[in-house]
C-alpha positions as CSV (number, residue, x, y, z in Angstrom):
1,X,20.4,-23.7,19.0
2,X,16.7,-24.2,19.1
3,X,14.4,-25.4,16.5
4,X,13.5,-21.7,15.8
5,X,16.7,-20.5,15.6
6,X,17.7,-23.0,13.2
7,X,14.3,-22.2,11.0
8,X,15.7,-18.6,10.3
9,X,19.1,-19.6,10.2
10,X,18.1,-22.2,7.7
11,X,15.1,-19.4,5.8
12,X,18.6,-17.3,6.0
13,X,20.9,-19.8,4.1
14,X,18.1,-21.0,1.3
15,X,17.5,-17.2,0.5
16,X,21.1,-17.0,-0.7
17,X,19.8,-18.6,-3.6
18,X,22.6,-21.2,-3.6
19,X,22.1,-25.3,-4.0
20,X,23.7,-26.2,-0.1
21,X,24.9,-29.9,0.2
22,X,23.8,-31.4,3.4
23,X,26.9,-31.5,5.0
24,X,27.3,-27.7,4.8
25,X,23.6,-27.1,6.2
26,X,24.5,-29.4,9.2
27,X,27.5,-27.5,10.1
28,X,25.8,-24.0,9.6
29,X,23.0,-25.2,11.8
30,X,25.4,-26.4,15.0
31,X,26.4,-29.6,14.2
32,X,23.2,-31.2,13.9
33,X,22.5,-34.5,12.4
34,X,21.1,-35.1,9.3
35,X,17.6,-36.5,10.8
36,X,17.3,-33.0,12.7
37,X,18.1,-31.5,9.0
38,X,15.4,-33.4,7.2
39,X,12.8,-32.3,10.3
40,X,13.5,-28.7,9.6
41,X,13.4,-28.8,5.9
42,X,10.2,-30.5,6.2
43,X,8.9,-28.1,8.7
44,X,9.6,-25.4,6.5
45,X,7.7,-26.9,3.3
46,X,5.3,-28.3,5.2
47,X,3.9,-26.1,7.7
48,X,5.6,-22.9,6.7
49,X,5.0,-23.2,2.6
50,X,8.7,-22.6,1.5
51,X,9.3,-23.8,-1.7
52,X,12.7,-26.5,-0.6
53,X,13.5,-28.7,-3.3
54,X,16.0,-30.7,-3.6
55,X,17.9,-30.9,-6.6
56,X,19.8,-34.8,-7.4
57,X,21.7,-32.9,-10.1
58,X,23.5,-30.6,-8.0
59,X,23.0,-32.6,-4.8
60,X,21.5,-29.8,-2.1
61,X,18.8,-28.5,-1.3
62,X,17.7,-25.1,-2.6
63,X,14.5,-22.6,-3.2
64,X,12.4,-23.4,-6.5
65,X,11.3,-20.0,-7.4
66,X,8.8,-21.6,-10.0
67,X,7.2,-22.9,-6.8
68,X,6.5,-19.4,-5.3
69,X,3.2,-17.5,-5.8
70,X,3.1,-13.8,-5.9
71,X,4.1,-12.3,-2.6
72,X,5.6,-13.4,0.7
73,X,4.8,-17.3,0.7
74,X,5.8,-17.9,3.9
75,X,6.5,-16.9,7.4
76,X,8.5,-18.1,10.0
77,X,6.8,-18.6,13.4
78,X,7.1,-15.5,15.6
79,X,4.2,-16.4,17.0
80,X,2.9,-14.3,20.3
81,X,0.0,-13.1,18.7
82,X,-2.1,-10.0,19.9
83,X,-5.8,-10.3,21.3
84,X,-6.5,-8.5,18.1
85,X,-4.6,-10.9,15.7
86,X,-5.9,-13.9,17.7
87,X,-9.3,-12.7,17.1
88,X,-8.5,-11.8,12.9
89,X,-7.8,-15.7,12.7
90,X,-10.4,-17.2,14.5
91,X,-13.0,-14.8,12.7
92,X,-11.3,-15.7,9.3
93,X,-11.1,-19.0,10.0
94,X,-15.0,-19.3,10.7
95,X,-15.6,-16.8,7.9
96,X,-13.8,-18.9,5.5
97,X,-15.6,-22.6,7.3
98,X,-19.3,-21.1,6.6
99,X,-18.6,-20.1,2.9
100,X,-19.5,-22.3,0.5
101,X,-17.1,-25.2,-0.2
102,X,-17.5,-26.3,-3.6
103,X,-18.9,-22.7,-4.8
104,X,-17.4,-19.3,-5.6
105,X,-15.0,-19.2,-3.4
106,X,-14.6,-22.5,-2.6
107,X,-11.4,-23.9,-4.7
108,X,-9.7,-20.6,-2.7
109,X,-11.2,-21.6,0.9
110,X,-9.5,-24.8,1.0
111,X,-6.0,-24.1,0.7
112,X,-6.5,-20.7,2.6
113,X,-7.8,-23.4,5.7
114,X,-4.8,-25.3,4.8
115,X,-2.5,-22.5,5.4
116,X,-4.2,-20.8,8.2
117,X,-4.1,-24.2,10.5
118,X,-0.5,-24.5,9.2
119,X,0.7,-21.1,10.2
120,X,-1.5,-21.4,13.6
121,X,-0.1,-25.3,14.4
122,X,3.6,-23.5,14.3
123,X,3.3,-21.9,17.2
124,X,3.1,-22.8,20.6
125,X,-1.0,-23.2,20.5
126,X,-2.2,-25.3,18.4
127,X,-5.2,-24.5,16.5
128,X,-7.2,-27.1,18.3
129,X,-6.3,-25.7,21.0
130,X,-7.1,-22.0,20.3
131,X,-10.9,-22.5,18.8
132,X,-11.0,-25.0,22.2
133,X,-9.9,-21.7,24.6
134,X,-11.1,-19.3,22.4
135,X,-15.0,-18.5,21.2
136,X,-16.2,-16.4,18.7
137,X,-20.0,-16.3,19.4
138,X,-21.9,-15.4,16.4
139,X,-25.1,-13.8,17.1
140,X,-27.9,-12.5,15.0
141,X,-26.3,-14.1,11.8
142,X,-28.6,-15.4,9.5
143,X,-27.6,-19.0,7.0
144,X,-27.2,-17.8,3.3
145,X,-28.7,-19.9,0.8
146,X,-25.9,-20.9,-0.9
147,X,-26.7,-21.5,-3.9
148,X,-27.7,-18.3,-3.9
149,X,-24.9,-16.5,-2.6
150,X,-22.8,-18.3,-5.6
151,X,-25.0,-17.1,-8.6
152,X,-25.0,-13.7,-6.7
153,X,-21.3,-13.8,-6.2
154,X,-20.3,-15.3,-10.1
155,X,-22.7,-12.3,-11.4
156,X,-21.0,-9.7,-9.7
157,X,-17.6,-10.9,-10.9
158,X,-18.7,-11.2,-14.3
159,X,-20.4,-8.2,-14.5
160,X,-24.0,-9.5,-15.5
161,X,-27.6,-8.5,-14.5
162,X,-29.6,-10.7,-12.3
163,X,-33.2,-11.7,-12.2
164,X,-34.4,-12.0,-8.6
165,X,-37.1,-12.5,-6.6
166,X,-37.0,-11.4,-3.3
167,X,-38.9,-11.0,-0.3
168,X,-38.2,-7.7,1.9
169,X,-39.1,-7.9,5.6
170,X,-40.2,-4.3,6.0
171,X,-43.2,-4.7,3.8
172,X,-43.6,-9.1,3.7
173,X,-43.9,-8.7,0.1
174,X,-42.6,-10.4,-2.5
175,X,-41.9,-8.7,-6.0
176,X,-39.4,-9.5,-8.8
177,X,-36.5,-7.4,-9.8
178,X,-33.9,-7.1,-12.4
179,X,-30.6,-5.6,-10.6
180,X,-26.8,-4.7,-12.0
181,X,-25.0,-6.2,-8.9
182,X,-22.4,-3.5,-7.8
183,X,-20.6,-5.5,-4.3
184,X,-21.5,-7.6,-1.6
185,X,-21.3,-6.5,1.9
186,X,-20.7,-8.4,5.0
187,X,-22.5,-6.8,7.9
188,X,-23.2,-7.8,11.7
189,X,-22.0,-11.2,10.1
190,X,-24.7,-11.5,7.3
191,X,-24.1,-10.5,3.7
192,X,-26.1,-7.8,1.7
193,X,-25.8,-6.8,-2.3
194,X,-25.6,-3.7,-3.1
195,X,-27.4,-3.1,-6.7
196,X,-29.1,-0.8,-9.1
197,X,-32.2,-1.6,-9.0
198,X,-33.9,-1.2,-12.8
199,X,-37.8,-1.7,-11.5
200,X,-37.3,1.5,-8.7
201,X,-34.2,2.9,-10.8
202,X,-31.9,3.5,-7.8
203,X,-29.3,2.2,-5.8
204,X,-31.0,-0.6,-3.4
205,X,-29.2,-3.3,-0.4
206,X,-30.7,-6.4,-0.6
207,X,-30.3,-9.3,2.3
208,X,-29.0,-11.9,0.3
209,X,-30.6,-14.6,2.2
210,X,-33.9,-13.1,1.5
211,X,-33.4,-13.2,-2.3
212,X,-35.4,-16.1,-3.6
213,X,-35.2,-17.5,-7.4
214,X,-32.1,-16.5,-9.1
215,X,-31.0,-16.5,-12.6
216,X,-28.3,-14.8,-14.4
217,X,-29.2,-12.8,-17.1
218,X,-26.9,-12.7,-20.4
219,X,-27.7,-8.8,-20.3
220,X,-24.1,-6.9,-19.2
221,X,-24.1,-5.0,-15.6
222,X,-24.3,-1.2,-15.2
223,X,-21.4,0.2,-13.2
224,X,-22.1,2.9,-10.1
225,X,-19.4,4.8,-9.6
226,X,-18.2,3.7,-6.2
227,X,-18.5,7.7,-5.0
228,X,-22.2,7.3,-6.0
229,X,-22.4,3.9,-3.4
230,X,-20.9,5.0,-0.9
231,X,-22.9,8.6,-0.8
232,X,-25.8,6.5,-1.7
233,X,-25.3,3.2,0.9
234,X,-22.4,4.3,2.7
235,X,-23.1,7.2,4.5
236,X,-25.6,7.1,6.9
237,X,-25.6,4.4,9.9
238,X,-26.0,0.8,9.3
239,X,-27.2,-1.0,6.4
240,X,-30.7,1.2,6.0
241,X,-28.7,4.2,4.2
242,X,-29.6,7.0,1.9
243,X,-28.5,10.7,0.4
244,X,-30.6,12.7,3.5
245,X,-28.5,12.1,6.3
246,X,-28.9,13.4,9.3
247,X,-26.7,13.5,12.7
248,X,-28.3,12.0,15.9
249,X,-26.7,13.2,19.1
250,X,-26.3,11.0,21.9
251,X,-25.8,10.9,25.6
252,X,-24.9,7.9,27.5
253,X,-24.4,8.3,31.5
254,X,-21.1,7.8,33.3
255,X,-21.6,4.2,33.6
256,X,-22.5,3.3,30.6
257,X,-20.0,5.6,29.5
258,X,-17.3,3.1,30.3
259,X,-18.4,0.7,27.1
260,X,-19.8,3.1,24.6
261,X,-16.9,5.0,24.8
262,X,-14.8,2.2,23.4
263,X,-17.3,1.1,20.3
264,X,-17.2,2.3,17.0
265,X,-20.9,2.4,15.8
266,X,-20.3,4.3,12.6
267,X,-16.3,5.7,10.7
268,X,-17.6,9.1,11.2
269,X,-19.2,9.2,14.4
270,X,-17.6,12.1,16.8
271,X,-17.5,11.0,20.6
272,X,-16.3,13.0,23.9
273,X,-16.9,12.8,27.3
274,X,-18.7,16.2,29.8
275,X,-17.5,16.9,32.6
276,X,-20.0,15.2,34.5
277,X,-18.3,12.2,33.1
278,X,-21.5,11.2,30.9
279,X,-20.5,10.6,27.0
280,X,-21.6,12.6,24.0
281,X,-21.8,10.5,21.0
282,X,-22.5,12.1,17.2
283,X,-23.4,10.3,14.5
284,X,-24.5,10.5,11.0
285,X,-27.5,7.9,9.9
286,X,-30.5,8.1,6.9
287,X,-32.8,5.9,7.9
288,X,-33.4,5.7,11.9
289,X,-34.6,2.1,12.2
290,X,-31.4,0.3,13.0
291,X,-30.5,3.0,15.3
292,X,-33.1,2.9,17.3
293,X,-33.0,-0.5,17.7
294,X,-29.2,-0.1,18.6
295,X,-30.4,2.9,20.8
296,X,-33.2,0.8,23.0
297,X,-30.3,-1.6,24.0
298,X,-28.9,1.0,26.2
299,X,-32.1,2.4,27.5
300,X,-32.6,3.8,30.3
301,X,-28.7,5.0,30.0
302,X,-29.0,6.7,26.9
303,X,-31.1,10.1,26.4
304,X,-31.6,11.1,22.5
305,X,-30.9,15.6,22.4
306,X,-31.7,15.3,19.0
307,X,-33.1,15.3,16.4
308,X,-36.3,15.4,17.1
309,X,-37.5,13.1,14.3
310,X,-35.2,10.5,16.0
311,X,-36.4,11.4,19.6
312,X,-40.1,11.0,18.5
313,X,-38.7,7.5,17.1
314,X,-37.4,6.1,20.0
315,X,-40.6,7.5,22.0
316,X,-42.9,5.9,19.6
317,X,-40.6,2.3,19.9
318,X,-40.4,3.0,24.1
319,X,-44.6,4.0,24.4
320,X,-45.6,0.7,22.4
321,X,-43.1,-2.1,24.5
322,X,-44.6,-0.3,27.9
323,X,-48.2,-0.5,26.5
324,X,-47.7,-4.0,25.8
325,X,-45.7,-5.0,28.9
326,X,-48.8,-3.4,31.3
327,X,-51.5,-4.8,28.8
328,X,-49.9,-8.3,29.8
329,X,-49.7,-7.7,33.4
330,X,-53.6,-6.5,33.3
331,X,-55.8,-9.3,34.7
């Protein structure tokens, strides 16, 4: 019997609910010896999180229930993990290594860690040996101040206003603002809050590493009904969102085709290929500036039908990099 077989047959036995002596788990687990016994029982508290006590009084070993949180507490290693799966881990696990660790979330990080390198050690790759085969590059993110991102984070929980100063990149100015936090948002691996606003009295995202000063105001939150958000900051494409949205439409040729086809740049976006083999790709957005930036990457495979605000956007981006490009080639 191997050592996983045993593990369910053992997982099997403790869920009976029953106090089982020693000498009746070695029998029910092949006739192994009591050091064998002792490895599995503490492979199964250890790495897997089951709750084995055992108990002098009745002399076995049994579940303690009052050790069990909420849920499944554990899981026995199945462990072929998908590419997908393999990919959840290692993103959560770097997630959960750049938060902060004595901050919001930090007395939660640290036995999460604890569990995730447990559960990943069980199989037949070790952790180490996963983040040594496998790389998650992370590119574009930006560091959050900390410090921030905790007062940010303790304020939403609690429902409170904030006082903020912050500094938005579209204009370089700086201005202060008192906002009723409504969620954070993690985006293209940088957070954003999503607030009310009570200087422009609206619904605003703000990059939360470009908030400066903060201070927690005693004052209680307003709540946005989440309907309002997400027709407000959830519709259109990417983070720049708003209530006039619009659909571009997209053509990528036939080679290019053969990625866009598989990406998901917005939930609602509607994609199909001609019969040319060239891909049609519809999408709603508010505010074109992130799509056009997303757009240039694919340039010269990508032709803009429409509409034409959008097409004049993407001219206008196209007309100034060429005048710049020949400027600097000019002698």
């Amino acid at each position: 019997m191997s050592q996983t077989e045993r593990l369910y047959r053992l997982k099997h036995l403790l869920d009976s609910g029953r106090c089982l002596g020693k000498a009746q788990l070695m029998e029910a687990l092949g006739g192994v010896s009591f050091a064998t016994l002792k490895r599995d029982i503490d492979h199964l508290r250890d790495r897997m999180n089951a709750p084995v006590v055992f108990d002098r009084q009745e002399g076995g070993y049994r579940l303690d229930p009052s050790q069990q949180a909420l849920g499944t507490q554990y899981e026995l290693p199945g462990l072929w993990f998908s590419a997908e799966e393999i990919h959840a881990l290692l993103t959560m696990q770097h997630l959960l290594a750049n938060l902060d660790a004595g901050g919001l979330l930090g007395p939660h990080i640290a036995p999460l860690m604890k569990r995730l390198g447990k559960v990943m050690d069980a199989g037949k790759h070790s952790s180490v040996e996963l983040s040594r085969r496998i790389k998650v590059q992370t590119v574009g993110a930006r560091p959050v101040h900390l410090p921030h991102f905790q007062a940010v984070g303790s304020a939403l929980l609690r429902r409170h206003r904030l006082r903020i100063s912050y500094h938005a990149r579209t204009t370089d100015q700086a201005s202060e603002r008192e906002v009723s936090p409504q969620r954070l948002i993690h985006y293209r691996d940088n957070w954003y809050l999503d607030a009310w606003c009570h200087l422009r009295q609206g619904l605003r995202s703000f990059s939360v590493d470009a908030i400066g000063h903060v201070r927690v105001e005693a004052r209680s939150a307003i709540d946005v009904p989440e309907a309002e958000l997400d027709a407000v900051l959830g519709a259109g494409y990417g983070i720049f969102a708003g209530r006039q949205v619009q659909w571009a439409s997209l053509r990528f040729s036939s080679e290019r085709a053969r990625w866009v086809a598989a990406e998901t740049w917005h939930p609602q976006q509607k994609g199909r290929f001609d019969a040319d083999g060239s891909y049609l790709l519809d999408l709603p957005y508010a505010d074109p500036r992130e799509l056009v930036m997303d757009v240039m990457r694919h340039v010269p495979d990508v032709d803009v039908l429409g509409p034409p605000d959008l097409q004049d956007a993407v001219a206008q981006r196209l007309r100034a990099g060429c005048a710049k490009i020949v400027g600097g080639l000019t002698p």
